[in-house]
N, CA, C and O of each residue as an XYZ file, in Angstrom:
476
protein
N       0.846     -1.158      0.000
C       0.000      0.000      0.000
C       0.896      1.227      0.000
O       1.926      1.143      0.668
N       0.582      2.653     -0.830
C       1.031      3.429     -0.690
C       1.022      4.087      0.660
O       0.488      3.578      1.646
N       1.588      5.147      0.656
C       1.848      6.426      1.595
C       0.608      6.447      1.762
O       0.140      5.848      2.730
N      -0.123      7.050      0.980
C      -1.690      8.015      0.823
C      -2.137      6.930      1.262
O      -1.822      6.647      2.418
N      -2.844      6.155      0.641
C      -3.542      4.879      1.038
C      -3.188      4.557      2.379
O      -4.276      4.552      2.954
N      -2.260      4.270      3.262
C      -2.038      3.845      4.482
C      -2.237      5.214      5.552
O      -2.035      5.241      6.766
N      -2.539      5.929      4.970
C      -2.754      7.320      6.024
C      -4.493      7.507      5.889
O      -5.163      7.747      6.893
N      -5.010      7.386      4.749
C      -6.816      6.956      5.473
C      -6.816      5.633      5.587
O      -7.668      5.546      6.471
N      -6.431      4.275      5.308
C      -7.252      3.007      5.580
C      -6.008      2.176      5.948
O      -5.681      1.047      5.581
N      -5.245      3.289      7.002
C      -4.365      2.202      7.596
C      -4.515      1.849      8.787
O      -5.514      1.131      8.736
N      -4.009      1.902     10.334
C      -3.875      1.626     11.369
C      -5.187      2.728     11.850
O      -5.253      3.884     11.434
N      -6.073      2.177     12.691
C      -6.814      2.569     13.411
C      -6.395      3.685     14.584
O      -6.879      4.814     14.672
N      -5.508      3.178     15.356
C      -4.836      3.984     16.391
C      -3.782      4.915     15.672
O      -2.792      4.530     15.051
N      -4.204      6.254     15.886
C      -2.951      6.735     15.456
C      -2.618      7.757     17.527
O      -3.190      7.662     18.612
N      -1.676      8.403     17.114
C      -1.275      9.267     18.119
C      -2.406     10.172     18.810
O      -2.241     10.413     20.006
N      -3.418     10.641     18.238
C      -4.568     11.459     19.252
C      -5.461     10.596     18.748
O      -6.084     11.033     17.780
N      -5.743      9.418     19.126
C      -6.732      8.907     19.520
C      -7.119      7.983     18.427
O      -6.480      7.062     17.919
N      -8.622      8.554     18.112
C      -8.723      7.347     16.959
C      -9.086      8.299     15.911
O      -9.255      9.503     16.103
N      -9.250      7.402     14.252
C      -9.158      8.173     13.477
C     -10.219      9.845     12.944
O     -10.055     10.734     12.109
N     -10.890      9.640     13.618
C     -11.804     10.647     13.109
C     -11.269     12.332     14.010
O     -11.967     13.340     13.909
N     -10.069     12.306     14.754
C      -9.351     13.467     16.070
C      -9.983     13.277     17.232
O     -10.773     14.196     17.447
N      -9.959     12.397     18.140
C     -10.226     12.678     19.066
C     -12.141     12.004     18.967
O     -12.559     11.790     20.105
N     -12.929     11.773     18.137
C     -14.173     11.483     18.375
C     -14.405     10.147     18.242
O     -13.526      9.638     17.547
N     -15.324      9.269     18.666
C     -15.415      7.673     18.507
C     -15.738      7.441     17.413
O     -16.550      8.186     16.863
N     -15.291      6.516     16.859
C     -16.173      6.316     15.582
C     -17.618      5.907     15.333
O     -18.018      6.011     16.493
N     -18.441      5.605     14.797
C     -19.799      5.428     14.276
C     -20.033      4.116     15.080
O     -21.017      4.032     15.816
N     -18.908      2.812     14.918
C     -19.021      1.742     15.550
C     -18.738      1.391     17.122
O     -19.042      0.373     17.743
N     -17.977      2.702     17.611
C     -17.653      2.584     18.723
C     -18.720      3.640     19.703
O     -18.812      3.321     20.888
N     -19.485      4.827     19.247
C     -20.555      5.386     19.763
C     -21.231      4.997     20.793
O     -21.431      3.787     20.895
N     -21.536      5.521     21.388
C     -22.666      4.718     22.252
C     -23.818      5.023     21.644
O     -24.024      6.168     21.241
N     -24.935      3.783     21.467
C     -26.016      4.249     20.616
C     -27.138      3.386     21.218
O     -27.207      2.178     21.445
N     -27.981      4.389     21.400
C     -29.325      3.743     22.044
C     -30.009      2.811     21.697
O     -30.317      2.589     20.526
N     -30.395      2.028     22.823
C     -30.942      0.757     22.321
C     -32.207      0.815     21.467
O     -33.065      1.683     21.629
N     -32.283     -0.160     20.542
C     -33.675     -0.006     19.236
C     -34.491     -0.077     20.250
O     -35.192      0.933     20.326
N     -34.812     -1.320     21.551
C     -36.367     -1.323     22.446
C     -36.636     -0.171     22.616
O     -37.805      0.179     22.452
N     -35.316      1.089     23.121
C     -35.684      1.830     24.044
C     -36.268      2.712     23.260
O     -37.102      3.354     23.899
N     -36.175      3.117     21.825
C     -36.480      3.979     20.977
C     -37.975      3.587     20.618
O     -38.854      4.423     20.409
N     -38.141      2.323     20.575
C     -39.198      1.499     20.433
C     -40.642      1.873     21.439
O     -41.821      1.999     21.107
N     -40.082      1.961     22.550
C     -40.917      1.985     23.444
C     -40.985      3.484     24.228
O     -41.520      3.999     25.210
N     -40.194      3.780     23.260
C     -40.462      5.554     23.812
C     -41.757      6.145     22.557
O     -42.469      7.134     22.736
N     -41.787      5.352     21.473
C     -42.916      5.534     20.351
C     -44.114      5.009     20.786
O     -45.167      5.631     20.645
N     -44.037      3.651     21.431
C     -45.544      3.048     21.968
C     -45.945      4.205     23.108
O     -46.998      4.825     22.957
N     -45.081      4.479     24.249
C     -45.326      5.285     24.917
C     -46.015      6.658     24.760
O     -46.947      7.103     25.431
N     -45.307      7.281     23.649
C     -45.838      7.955     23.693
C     -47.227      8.433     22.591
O     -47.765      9.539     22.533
N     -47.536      7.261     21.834
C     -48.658      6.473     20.946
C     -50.065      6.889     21.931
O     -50.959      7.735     21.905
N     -49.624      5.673     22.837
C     -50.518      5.250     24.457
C     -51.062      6.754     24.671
O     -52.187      7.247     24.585
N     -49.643      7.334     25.021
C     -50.239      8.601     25.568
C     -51.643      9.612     24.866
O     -52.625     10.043     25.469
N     -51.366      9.727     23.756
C     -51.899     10.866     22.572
C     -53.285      9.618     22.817
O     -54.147      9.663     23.694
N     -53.167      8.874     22.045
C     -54.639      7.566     22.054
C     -55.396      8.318     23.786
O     -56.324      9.122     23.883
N     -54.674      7.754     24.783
C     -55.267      8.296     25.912
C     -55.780      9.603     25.839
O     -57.007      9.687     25.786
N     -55.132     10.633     25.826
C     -56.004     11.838     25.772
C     -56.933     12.409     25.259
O     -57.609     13.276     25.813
N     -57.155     11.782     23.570
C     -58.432     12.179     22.668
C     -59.158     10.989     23.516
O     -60.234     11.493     23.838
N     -59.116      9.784     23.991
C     -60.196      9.050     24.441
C     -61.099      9.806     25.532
O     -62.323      9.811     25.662
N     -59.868     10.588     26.439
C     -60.710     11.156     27.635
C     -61.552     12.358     27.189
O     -62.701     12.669     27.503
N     -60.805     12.861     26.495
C     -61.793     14.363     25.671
C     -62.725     13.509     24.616
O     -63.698     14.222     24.371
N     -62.797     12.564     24.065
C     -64.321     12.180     23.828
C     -65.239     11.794     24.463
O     -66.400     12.037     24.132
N     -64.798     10.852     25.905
C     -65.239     10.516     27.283
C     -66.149     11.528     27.686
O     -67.378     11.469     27.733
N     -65.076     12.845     28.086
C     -65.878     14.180     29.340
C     -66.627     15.012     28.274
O     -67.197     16.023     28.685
N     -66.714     14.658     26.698
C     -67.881     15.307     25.413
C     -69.051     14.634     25.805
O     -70.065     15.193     26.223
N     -68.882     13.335     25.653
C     -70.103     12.319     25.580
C     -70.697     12.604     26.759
O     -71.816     13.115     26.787
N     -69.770     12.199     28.253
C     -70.785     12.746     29.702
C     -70.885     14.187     30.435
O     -70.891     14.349     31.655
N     -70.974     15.327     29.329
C     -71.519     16.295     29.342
C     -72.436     16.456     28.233
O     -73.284     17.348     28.235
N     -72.291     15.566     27.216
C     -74.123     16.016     26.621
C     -74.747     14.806     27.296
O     -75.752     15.263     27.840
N     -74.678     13.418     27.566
C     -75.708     13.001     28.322
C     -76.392     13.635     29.404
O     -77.578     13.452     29.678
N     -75.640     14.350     29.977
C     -76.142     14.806     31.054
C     -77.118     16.150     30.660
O     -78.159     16.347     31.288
N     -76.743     16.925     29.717
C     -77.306     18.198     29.092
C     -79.069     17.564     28.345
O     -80.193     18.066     28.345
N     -78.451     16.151     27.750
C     -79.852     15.285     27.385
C     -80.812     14.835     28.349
O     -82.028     14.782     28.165
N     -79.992     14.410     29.722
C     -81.473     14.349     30.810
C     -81.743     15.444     31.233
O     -82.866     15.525     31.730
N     -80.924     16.667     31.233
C     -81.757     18.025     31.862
C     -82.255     18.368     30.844
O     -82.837     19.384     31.226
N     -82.602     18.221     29.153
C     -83.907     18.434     28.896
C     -85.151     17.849     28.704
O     -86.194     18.411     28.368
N     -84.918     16.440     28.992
C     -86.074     15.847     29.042
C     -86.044     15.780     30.048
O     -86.595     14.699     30.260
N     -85.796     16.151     30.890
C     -86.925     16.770     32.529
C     -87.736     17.683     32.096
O     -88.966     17.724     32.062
N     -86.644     18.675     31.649
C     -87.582     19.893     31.320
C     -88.480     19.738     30.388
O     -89.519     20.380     30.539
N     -88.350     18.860     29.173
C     -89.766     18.335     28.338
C     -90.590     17.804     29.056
O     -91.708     18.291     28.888
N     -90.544     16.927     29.874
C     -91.723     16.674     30.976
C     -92.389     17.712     31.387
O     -93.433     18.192     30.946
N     -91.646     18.076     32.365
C     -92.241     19.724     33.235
C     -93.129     20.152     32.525
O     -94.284     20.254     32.937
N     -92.646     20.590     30.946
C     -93.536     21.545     29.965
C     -94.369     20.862     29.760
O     -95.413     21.423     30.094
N     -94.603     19.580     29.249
C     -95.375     19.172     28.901
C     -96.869     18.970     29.709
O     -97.964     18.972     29.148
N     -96.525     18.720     31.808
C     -96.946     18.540     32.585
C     -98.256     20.084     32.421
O     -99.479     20.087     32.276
N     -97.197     21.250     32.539
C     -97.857     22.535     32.508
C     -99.279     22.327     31.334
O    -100.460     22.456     31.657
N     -98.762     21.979     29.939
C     -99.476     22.081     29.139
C    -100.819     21.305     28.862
O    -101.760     21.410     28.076
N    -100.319     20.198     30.237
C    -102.187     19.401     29.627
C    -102.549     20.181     31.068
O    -103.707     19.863     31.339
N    -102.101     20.932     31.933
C    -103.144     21.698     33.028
C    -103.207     22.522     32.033
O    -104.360     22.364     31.633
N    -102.612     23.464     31.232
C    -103.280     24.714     31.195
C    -104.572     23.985     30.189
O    -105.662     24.512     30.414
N    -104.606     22.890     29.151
C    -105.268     22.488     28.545
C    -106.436     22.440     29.059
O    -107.322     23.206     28.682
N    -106.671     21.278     30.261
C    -107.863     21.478     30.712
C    -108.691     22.812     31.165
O    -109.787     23.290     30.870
N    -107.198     23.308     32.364
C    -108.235     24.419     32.257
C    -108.720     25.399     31.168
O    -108.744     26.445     31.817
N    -108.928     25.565     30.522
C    -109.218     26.228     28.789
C    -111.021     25.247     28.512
O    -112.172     25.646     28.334
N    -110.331     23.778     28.619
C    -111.960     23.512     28.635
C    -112.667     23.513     29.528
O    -113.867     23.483     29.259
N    -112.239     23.549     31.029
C    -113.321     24.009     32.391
C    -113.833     25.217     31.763
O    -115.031     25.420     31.565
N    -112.582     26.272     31.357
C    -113.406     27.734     30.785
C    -114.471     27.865     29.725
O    -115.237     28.828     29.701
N    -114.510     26.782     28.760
C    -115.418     26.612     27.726
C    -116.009     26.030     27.745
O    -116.540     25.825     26.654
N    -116.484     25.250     28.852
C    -117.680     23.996     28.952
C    -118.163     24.445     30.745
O    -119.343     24.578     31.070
N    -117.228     24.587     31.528
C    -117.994     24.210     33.201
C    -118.458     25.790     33.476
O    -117.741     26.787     33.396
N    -119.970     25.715     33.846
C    -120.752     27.016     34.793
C    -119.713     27.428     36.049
O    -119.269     28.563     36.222
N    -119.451     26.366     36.809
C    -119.017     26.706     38.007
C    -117.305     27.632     38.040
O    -116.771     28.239     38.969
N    -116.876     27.409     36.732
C    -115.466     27.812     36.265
C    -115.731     28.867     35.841
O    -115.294     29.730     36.603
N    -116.411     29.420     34.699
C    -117.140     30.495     34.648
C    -116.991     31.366     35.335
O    -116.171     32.281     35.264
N    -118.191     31.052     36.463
C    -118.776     31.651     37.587
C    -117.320     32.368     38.317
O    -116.920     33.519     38.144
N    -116.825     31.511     38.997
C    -115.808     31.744     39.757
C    -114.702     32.525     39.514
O    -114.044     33.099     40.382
N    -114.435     32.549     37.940
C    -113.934     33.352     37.094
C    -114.361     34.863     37.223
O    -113.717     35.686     37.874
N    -115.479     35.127     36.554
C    -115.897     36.253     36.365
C    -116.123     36.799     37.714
O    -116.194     38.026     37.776
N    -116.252     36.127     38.810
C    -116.429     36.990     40.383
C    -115.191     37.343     40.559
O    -115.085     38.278     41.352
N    -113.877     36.824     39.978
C    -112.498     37.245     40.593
C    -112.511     38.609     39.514
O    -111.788     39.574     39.762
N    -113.275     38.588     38.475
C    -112.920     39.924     37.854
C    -114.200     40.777     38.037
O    -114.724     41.295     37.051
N    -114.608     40.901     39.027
C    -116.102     41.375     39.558
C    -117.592     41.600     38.686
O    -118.470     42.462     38.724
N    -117.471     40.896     38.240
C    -118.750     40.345     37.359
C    -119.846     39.716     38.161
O    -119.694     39.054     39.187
N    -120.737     39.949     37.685
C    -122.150     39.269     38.302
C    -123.266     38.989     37.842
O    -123.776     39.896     37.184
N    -123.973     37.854     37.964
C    -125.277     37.673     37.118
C    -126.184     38.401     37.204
O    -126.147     38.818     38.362
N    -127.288     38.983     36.523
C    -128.170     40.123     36.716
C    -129.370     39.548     38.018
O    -130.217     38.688     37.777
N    -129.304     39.824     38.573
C    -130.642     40.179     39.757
C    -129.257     39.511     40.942
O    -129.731     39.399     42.072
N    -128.083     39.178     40.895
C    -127.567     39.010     42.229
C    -126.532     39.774     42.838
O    -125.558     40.288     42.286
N    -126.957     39.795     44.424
C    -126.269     40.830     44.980
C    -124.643     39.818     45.403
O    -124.345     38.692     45.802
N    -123.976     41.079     45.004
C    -122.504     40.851     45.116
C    -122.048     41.652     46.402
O    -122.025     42.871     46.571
N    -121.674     40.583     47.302
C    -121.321     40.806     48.760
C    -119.544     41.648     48.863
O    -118.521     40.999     48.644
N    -119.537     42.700     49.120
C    -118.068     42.951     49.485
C    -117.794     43.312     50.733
O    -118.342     44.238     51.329
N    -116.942     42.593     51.161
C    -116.437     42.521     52.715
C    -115.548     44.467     52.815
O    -114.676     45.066     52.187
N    -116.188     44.670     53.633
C    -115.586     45.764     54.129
C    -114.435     45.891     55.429
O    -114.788     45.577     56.566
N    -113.113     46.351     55.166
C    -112.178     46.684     55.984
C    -111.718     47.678     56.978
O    -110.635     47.528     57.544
């Protein structure tokens, strides 16, 4: 082998160290293990998967919950609406509903005396 030739692909050891000045070579590196690289990707996979699960989780059990507070409240309304219903037909069919009616707005049938309590 020449000069040239034996000064890049000759002796490994030269005087400062090894060939590249002073730095390890590629084979001598310390280089992280493939699992650990491995399992720093599942890890942090796991992680991201975990967090959209919980933010679809606390979506879903805040509208269920937004869904039974309105069908309460569709009940309720609905409850209101067959009273006010009836009463509408006590007002259009019953005398005594009528009656009782028109005395709270001081009305009176002709020939009767309407009693007012004096204070």
């Amino acid at each position: 082998m020449r000069k040239e030739g034996s000064t890049y692909w000759g002796s490994k050891k030269r005087a400062g160290g090894s060939r590249l000045g002073g730095k390890k070579s590629s084979t001598e590196r310390s280089k992280t293990p493939d699992w650990l690289i491995f399992l720093t990707v599942v890890m942090v996979t796991f992680m991201l998967c975990l967090a959209i699960n919980f933010r679809a989780f606390s979506e879903m059990r805040k509208q269920t919950n937004e869904f039974s507070e309105l069908n309460t409240e569709i009940d309720n309304i609905s409850d209101k609406n067959l009273a006010l219903q009836e009463e509408i037909q006590n007002l259009k069919k019953d005398e005594a509903t009528i009656a009782r009616e028109a005395r709270k707005l001081g009305l009176s049938r002709p020939n009767e005396k309407v009693l007012v309590p004096s204070n």
